[in-house]
C-alpha positions as CSV (number, residue, x, y, z in Angstrom):
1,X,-22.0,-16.0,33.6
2,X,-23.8,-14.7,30.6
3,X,-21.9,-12.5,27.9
4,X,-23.7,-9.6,29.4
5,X,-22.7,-10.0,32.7
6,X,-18.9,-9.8,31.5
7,X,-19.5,-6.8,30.0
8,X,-20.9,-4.9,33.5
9,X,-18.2,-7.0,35.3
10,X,-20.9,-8.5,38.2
11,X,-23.6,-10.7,39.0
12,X,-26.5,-9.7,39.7
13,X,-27.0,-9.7,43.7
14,X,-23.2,-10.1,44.2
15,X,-23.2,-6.6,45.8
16,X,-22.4,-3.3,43.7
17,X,-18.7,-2.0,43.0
18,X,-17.4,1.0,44.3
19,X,-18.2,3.6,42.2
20,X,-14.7,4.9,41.3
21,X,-12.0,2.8,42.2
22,X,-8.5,4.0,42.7
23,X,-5.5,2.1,42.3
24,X,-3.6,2.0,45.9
25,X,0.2,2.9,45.6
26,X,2.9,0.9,46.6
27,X,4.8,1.1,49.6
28,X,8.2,2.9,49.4
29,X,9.6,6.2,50.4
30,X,10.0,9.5,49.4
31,X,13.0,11.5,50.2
32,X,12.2,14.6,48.7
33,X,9.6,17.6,49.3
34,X,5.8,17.0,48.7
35,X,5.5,19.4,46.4
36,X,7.7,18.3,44.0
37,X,9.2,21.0,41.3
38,X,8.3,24.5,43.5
39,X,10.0,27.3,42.0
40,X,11.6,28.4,45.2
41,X,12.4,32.5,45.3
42,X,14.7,34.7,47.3
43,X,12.0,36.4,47.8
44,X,8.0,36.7,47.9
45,X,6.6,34.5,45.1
46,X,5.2,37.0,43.1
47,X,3.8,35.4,39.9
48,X,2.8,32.7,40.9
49,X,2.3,32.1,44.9
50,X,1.9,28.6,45.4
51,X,5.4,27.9,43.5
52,X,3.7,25.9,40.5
53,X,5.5,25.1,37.5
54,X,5.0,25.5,34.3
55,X,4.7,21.9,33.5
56,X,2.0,21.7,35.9
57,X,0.1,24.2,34.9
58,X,0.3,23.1,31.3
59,X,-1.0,19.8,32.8
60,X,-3.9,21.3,34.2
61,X,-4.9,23.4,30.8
62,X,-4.5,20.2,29.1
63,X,-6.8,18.2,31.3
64,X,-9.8,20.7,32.2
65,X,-9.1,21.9,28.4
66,X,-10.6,18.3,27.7
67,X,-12.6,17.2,30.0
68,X,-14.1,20.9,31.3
69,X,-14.4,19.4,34.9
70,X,-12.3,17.1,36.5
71,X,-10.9,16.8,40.5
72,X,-7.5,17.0,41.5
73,X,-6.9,13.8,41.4
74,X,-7.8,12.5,38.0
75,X,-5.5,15.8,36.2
76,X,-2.5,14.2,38.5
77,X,-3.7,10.6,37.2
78,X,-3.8,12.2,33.5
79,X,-1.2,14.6,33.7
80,X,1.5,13.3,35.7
81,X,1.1,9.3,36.5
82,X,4.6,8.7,38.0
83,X,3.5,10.6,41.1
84,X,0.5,7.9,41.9
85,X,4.0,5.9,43.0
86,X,5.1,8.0,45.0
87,X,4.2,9.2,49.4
88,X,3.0,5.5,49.7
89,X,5.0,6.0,53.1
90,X,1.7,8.6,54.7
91,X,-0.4,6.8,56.8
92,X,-3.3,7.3,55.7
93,X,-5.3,6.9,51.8
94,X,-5.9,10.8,51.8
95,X,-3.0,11.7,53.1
96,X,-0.7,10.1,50.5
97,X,-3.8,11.4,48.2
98,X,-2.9,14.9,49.7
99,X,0.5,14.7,48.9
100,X,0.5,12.9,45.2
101,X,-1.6,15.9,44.3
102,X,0.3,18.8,45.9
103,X,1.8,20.0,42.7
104,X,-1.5,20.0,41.1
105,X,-3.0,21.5,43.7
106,X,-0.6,24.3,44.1
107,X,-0.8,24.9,40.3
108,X,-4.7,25.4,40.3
109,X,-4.6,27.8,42.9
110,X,-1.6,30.5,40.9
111,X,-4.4,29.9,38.0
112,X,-7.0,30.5,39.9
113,X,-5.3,33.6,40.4
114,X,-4.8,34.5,37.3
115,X,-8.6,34.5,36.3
116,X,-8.0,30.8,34.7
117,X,-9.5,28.7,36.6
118,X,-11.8,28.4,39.2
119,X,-13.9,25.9,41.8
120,X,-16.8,24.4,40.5
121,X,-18.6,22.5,43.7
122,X,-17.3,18.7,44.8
123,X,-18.1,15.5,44.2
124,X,-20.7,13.1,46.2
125,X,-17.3,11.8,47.9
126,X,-16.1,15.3,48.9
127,X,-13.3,15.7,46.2
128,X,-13.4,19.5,44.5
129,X,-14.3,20.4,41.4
130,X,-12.5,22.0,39.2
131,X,-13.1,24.0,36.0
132,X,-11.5,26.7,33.7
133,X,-12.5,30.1,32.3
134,X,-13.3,31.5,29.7
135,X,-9.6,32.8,29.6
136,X,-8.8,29.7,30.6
137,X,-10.4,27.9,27.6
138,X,-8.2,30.5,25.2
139,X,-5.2,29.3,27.0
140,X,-6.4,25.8,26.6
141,X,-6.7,25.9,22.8
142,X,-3.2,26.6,22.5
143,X,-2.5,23.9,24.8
144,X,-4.9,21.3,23.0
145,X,-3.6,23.1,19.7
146,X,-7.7,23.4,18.8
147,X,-9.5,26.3,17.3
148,X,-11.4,28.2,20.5
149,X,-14.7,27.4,18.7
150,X,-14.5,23.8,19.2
151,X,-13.5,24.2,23.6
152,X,-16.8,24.3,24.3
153,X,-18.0,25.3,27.4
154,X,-17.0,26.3,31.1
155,X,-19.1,23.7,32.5
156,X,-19.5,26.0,35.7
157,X,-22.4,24.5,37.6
158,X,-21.1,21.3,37.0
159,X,-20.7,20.3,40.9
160,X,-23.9,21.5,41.6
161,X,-25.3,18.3,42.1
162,X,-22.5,16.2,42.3
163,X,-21.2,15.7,39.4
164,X,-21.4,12.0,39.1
165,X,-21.9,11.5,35.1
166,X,-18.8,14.2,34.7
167,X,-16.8,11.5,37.1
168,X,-18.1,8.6,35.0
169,X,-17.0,9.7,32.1
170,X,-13.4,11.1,33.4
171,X,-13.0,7.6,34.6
172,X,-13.7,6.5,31.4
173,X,-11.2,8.4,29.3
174,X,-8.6,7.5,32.0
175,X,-9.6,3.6,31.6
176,X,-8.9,4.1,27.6
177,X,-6.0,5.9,27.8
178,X,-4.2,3.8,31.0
179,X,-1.5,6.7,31.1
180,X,1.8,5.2,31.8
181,X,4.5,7.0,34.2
182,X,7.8,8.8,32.9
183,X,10.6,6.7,34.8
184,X,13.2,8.7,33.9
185,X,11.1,10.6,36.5
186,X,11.4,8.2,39.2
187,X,15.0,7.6,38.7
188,X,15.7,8.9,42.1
189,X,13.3,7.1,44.2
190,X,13.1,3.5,45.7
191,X,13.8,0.8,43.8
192,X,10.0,-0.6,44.9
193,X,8.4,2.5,43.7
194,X,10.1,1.9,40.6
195,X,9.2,-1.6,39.9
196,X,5.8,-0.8,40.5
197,X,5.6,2.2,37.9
198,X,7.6,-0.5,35.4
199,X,5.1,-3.0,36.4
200,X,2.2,-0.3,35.0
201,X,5.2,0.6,31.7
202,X,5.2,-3.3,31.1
203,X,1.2,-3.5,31.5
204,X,-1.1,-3.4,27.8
205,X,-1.2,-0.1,26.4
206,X,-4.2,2.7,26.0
207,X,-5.4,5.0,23.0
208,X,-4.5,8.2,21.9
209,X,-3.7,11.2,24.3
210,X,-5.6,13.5,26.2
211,X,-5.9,15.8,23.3
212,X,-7.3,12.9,21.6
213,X,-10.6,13.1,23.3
214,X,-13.1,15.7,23.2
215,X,-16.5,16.1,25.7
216,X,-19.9,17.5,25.3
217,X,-20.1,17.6,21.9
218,X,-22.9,18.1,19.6
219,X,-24.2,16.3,16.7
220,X,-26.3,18.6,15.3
221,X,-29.3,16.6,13.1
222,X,-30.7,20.2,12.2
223,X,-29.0,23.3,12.4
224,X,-25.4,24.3,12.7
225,X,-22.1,23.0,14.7
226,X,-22.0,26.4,16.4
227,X,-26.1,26.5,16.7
228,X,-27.4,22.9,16.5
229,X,-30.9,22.6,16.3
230,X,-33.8,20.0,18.3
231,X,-33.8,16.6,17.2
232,X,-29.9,16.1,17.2
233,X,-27.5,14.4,20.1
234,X,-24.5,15.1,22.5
235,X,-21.9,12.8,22.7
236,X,-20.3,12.7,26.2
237,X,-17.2,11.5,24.7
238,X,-15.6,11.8,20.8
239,X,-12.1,10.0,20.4
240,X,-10.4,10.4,17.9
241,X,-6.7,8.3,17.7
242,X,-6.1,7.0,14.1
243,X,-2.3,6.3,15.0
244,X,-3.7,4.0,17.2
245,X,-6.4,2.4,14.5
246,X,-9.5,4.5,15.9
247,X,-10.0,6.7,13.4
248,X,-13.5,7.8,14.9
249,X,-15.2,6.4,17.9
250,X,-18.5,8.0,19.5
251,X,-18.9,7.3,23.5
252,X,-21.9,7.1,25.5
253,X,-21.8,6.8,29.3
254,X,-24.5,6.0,31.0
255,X,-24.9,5.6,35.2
256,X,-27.9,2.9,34.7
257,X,-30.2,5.7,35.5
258,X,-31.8,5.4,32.0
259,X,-33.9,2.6,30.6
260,X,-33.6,0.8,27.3
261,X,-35.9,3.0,25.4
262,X,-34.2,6.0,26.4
263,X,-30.6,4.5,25.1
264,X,-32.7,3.8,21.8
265,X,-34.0,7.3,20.8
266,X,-30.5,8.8,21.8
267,X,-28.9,6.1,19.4
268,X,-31.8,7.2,16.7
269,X,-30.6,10.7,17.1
270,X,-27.1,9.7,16.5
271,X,-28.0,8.2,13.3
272,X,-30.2,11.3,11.8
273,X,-26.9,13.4,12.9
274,X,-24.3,10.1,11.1
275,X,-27.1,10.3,8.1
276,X,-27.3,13.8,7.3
277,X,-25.7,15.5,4.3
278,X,-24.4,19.2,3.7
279,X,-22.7,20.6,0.7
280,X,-19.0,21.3,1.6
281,X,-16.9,23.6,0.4
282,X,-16.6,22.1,-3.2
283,X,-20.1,22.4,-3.7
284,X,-20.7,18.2,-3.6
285,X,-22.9,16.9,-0.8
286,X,-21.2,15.1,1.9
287,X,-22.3,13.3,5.8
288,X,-21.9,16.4,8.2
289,X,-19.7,14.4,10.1
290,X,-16.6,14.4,7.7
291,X,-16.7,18.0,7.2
292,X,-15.0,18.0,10.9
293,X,-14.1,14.7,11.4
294,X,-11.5,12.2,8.7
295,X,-12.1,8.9,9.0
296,X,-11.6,6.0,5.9
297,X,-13.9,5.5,3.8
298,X,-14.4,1.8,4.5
299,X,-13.5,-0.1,8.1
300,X,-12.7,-3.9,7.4
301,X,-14.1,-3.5,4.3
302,X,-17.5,-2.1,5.1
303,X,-18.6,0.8,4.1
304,X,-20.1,1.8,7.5
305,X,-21.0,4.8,9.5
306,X,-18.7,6.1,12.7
307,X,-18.9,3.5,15.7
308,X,-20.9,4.4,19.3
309,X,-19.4,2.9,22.0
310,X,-22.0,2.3,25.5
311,X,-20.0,2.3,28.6
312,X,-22.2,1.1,31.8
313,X,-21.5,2.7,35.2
314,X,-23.6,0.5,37.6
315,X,-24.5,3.2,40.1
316,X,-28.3,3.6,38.9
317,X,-31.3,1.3,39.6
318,X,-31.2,0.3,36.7
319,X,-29.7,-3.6,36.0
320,X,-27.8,-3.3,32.7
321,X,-28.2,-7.7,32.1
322,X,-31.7,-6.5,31.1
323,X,-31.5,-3.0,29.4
324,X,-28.8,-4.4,26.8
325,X,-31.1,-7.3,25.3
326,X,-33.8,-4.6,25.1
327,X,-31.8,-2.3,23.1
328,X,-30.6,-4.6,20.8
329,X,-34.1,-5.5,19.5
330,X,-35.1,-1.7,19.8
331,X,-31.8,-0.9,17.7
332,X,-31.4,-4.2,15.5
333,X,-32.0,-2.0,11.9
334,X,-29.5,0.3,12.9
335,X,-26.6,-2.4,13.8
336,X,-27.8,-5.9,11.4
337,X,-26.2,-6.4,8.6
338,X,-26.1,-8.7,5.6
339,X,-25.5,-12.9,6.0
340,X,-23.1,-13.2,3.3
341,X,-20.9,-16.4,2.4
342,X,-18.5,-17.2,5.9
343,X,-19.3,-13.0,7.2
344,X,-21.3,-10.1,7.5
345,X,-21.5,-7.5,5.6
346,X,-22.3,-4.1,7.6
347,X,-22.0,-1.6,4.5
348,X,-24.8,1.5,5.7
349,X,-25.2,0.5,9.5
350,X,-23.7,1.9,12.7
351,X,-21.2,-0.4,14.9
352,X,-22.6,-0.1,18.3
353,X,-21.0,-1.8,20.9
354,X,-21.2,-1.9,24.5
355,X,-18.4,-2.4,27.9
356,X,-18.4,-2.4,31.9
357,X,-16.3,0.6,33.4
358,X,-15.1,-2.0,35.8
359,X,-14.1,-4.2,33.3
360,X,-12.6,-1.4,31.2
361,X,-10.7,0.1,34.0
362,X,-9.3,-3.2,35.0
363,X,-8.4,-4.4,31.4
364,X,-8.0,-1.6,29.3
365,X,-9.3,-1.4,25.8
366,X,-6.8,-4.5,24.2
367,X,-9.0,-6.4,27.1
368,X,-11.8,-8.5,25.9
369,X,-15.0,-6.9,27.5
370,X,-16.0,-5.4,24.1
371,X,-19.8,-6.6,23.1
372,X,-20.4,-5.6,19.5
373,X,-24.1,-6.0,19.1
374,X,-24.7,-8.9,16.9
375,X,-22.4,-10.9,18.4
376,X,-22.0,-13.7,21.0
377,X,-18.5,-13.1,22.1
378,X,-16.5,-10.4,23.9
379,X,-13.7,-9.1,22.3
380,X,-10.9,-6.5,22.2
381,X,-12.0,-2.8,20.7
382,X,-10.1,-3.1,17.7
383,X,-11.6,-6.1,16.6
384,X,-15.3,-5.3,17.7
385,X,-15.0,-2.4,15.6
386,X,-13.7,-4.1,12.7
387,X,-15.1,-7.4,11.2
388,X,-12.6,-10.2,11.2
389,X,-14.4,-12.1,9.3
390,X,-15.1,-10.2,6.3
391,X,-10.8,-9.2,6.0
392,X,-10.5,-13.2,6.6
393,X,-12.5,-13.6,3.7
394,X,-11.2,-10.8,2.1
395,X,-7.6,-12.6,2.5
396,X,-8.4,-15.5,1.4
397,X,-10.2,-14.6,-1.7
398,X,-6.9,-12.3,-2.4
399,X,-5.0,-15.3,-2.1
400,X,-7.1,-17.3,-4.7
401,X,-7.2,-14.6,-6.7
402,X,-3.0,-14.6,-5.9
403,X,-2.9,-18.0,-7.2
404,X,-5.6,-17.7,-9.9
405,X,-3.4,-15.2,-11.6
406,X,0.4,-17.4,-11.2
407,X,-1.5,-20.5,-12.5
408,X,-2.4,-18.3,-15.4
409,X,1.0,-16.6,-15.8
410,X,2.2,-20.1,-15.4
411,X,-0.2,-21.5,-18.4
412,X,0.8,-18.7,-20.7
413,X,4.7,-19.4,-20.1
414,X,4.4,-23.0,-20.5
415,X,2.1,-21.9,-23.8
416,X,4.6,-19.4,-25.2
417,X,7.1,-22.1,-24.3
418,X,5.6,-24.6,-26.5
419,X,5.0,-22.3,-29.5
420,X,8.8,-21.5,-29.2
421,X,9.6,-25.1,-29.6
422,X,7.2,-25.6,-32.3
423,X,8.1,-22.8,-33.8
424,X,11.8,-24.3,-33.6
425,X,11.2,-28.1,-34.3
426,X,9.8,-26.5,-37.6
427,X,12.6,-24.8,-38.3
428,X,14.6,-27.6,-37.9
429,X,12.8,-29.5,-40.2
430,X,13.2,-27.1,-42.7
431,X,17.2,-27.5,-42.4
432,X,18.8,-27.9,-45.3
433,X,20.5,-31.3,-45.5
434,X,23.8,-31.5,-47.4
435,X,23.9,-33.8,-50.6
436,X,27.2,-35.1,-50.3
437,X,27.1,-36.6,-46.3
438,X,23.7,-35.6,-45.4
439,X,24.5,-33.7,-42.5
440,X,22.7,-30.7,-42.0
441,X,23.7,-27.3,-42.4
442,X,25.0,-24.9,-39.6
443,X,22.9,-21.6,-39.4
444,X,25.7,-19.7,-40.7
445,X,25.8,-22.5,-43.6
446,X,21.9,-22.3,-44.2
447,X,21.9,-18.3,-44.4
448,X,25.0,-18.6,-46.9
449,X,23.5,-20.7,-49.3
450,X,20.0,-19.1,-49.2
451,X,18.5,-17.4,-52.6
452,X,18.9,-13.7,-52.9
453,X,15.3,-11.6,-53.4
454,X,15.4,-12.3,-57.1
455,X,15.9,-16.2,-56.8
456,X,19.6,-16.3,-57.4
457,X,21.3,-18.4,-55.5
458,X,23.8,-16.5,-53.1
459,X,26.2,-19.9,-53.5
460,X,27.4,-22.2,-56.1
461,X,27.0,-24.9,-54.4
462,X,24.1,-24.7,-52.2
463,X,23.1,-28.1,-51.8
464,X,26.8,-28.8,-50.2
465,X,28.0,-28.1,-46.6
466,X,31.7,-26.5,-46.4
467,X,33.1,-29.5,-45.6
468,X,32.3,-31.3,-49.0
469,X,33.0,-28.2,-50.7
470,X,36.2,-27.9,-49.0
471,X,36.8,-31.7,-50.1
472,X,35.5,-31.3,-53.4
473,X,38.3,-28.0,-54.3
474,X,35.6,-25.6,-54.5
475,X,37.0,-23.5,-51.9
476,X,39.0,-21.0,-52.9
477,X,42.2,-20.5,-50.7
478,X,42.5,-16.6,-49.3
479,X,46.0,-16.5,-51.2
480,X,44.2,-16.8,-54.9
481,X,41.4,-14.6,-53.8
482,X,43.8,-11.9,-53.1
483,X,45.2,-12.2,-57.0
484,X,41.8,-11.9,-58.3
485,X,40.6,-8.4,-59.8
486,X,38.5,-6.7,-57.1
487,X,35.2,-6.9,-57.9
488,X,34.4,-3.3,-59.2
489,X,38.0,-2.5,-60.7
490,X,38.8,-3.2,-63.7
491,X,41.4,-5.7,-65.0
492,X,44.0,-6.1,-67.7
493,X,41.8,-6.8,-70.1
494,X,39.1,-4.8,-69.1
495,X,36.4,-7.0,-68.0
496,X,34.6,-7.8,-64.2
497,X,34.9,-9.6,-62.0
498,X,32.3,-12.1,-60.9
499,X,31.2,-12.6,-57.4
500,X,32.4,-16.2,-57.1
501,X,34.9,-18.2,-59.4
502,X,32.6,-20.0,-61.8
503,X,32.2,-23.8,-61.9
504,X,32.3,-26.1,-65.1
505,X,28.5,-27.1,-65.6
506,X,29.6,-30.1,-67.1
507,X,32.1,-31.5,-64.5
508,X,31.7,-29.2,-61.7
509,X,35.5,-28.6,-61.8
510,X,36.3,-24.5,-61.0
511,X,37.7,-22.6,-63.4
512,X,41.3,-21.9,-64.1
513,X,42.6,-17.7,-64.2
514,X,43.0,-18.7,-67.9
515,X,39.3,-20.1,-68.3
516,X,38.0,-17.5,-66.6
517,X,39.7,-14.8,-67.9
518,X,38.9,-16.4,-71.5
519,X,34.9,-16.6,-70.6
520,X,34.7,-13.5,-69.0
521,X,32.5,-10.8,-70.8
522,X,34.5,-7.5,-71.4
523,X,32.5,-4.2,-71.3
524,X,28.4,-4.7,-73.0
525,X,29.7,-7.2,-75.2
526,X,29.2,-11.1,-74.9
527,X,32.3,-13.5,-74.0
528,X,34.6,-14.5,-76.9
529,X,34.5,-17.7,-76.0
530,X,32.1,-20.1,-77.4
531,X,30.9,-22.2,-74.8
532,X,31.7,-20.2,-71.2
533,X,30.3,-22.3,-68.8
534,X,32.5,-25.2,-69.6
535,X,35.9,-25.3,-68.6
536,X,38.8,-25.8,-70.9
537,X,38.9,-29.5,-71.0
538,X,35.0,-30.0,-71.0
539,X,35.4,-27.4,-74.2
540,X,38.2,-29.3,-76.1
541,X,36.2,-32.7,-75.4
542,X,33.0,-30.8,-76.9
543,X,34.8,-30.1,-80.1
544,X,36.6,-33.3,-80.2
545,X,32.7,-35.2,-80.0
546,X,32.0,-32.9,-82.9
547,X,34.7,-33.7,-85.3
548,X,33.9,-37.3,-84.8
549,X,30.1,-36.5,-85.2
550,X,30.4,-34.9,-88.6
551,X,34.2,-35.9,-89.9
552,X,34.6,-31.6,-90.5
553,X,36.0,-29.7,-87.5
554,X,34.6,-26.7,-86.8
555,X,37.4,-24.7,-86.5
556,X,38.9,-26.3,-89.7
557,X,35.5,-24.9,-91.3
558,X,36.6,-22.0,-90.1
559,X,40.0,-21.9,-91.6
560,X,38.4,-22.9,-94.9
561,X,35.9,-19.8,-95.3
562,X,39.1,-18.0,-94.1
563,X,40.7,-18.8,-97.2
564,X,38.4,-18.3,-100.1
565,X,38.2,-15.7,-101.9
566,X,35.9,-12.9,-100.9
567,X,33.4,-11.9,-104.2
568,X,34.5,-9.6,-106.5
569,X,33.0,-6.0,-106.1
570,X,30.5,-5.3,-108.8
571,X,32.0,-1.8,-110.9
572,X,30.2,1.5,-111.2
573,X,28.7,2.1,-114.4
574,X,26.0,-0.2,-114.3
575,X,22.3,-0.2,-114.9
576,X,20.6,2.3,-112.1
577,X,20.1,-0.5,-110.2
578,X,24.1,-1.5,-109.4
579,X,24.1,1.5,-106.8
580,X,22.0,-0.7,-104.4
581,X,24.0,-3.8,-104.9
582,X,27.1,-2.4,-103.0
């Protein structure tokens, strides 16, 4: 079987389907009245004779708001599901038809009543037709929650010759949406009819609602929604469900009563309506159809126009195996897009894709009978209106890019790692190392015996660790820090105090109180004391190496010019000159 034979769903010479199947309802009875939910009165039924319900009524506005013409049958299959379950205990087909559709039937006929609806001919099988108003319409607006400019029309006239594209293309939202039955609706009846309607709950799932789809409309290539000029299209379908990933989807039904050239030029009047631009209400240009319809900007990544979708109803003469080829070739610069590297890219053309009403009835739309042109295989319609390929390649080249950017974070860590080790073996090489054992100073240590801004050293001893200065006495105890002045205050005699005790230059030993009080300068003046930085036995020593060095003390020098006498003071009286000799 080729790939298009699975989308019509036959072979050719293997005998035609039945137009519009029905599903048959299981067996199981019913022990409650046919028309199920009958306002019953005292009295005559006044407002409404046939004893309808609001719910079915509602039902009906909904359906024939969408659809404009529709049977009986297909706004109980739409509007109420859980009754196809039900009556399957009637003889006959049309007689469990007859009563499945009672409530339905008794609804139309109080709206009929009320200038709502009315009969618009029958089908080729017999069914009637049904249709609403112009009142109706309003009343369906409120139910569709749509603006009474975009309702449409009465389609009155409809059944005039049968109606069969109307019925093909009911069948078709009722294949897409594959409405599923309210059990707690059926919690009353045999356990057989039950399983069956769980069997239909269970079964894949459809898209959107009914007030998801609109018919008739027109794509207007010249002219205005409300007054659309020649040249333009008229979808049969528009469905619009983005909850369920269909933002936008344009459907085409066609009976096989129209050949491939025919398909073509409707498709090339879909895409001068899809290509046209008007000015919205900012002033900026945009395509005509986003000022009524939203739909992303990109689908899978490309940047394309709003999908048409062809659904073939093999009723005509015409054999669909051949008319699809033909239109792809006729349409190929519409649908073709780019080879690029592992995908296509389809940024600028218009998914069309193509499915069976057999097939579609049977599977649904999460069913593979999807044909995207282009393509080889059949596939669900979620994926033939994406491109899998491209948002593979698009993952996987996020994932690169993913691991392109952690290798890099990774290679700048591991960098900024080894600049802080570098930056740290440096400093350890800088580390002081202590003179006396060689070990190397603590940071507390280092920052301690570190020069002050002007070069002075903020230790005595900054070439020794605490330890060696703890062993050498060059520590001073907390108990004779606390009887030294306070630096700032003044002392007994007046002088201040230094930051640290000072050290003998000459044998490193620390000063005494005495020394130091005895070196310290007092006030602006200079220390007493000859030779401050020694300490007091470095300074006797000193004097003791002088004596021997030139056999007079100093001090004893001293005494000496102590004791002679001082020279006699010249008199007054003089010559002029004696005044300046004083």
């Amino acid at each position: 079987m080729s790939v298009v034979e699975e989308i019509i769903g036959f072979r050719e010479g293997a005998g035609r389907p039945p137009r519009l199947a029905r599903p048959a309802a299981p067996v199981g009875r019913r022990p409650v009245a046919d028309n199920e939910g009958a306002e019953l009165m005292a009295g005559k039924r006044i407002t409404n004779p046939a004893g309808s319900t609001n719910s079915y009524r509602g039902d009906v506005l909904r359906v024939l708001g969408a659809l404009k013409v529709a049977t009986t049958d297909q706004i109980q299959r739409i509007g109420a599901p859980h009754l196809t379950f039900r009556h399957a205990d009637k003889p006959t087909p049309s007689r469990q038809k007859q009563a499945r559709t009672a409530s339905h039937t008794g609804a139309l006929s109080d709206m009929r009543k009320h200038g709502l609806s009315e009969n618009g001919g029958s089908t080729e099988t017999g069914d009637a037709l049904r249709n609403l108003t112009l009142k109706g319409l309003q009343a369906a607006s409120y139910e569709l929650n749509r603006p009474v400019t975009e309702m449409g029309s009465t389609a009155r006239g409809a059944g005039s010759s049968g109606a069969s594209h109307p019925m093909a293309v009911n069948e078709t939202v009722i294949a897409l949406l594959r409405p599923k039955p309210n059990m707690a609706r059926l919690a009353d009846d045999p356990a057989e009819v039950r399983e069956a309607a769980q069997a239909t709950v269970d079964g894949p799932d459809g898209i959107g609602t009914i007030a998801s789809f609109w018919t008739e409309v027109p794509l207007p290539a010249t002219g205005t929604w409300n007054t659309p000029g020649k040249g333009g299209a008229q979808a049969d379908l528009v469905l619009t469900a983005p909850q369920d990933g269909v933002p936008l989807l344009f459907i085409e039904v066609d009976n096989c009563h129209e050949t491939a050239e025919e398909l073509a030029a409707k498709l090339e009047k879909y895409a001068r309506f899809l290509w046209r631009k008007v000015k919205d209400t900012d002033g900026r240009e945009r395509p005509m159809w986003r000022t009524r319809w939203s739909a992303p900007a990109t689908v899978s990544g490309d940047a394309t126009y709003p999908p048409v979708l062809l659904v073939f109803n093999r009723i005509g003469e015409r054999n669909p195996n051949r008319t699809i080829p033909r239109l792809m070739e006729l349409t190929r610069h519409l649908w073709q897009g780019q080879r690029r590297k592992g995908f296509h890219d389809y940024d600028g053309c218009i998914p069309i894709i193509a499915t069976g009403l057999k097939n579609l009835s049977q599977q649904g739309p999460t069913g593979p009978v999807f044909l995207r042109f282009g393509r080889d295989h059949m596939e669900p319609l979620r994926e033939a209106l994406g491109n899998p390929r491209r948002e593979a390649a698009d993952a996987r080249a996020r994932e690169e890019a993913a691991r392109a950017q952690k290798e890099h974070q990774a290679k700048v860590q591991r960098a900024a790692q080894e600049q802080a080790a570098k930056k740290v073996a440096e400093r350890e090489a800088r580390r002081p190392v202590c003179a006396g054992c060689g070990a190397k100073f603590t940071d507390e240590r280092w920052k301690a015996a570190q020069a002050t801004d002007w070069g002075t050293p903020k230790d005595s001893h900054p070439h020794l660790c605490d330890g060696c200065k703890e062993k050498a006495g060059l520590v001073v105890s907390p108990a004779a820090d606390t009887q030294e002045p306070v630096r700032g205050e003044a002392g007994p005699d007046d002088f201040w105090s230094a930051p640290e005790r000072p050290v003998c230059t000459e044998c490193g030993a620390a000063f005494t109180d005495e020394r130091w009080k005895a070196t310290k300068s007092v006030g602006w003046t200079a220390s007493p004391a000859k030779r401050p930085s020694l300490c007091g036995d470095c300074d006797q020593r000193f004097e003791a190496d002088l004596d021997r060095a030139w056999g007079v003390s100093p001090r004893q020098e001293e005494r000496d010019q102590e004791q002679e006498p001082a020279v006699p003071e010249q008199k007054a009286g003089g010559t002029w000159l004696s005044r300046f000799r004083r």
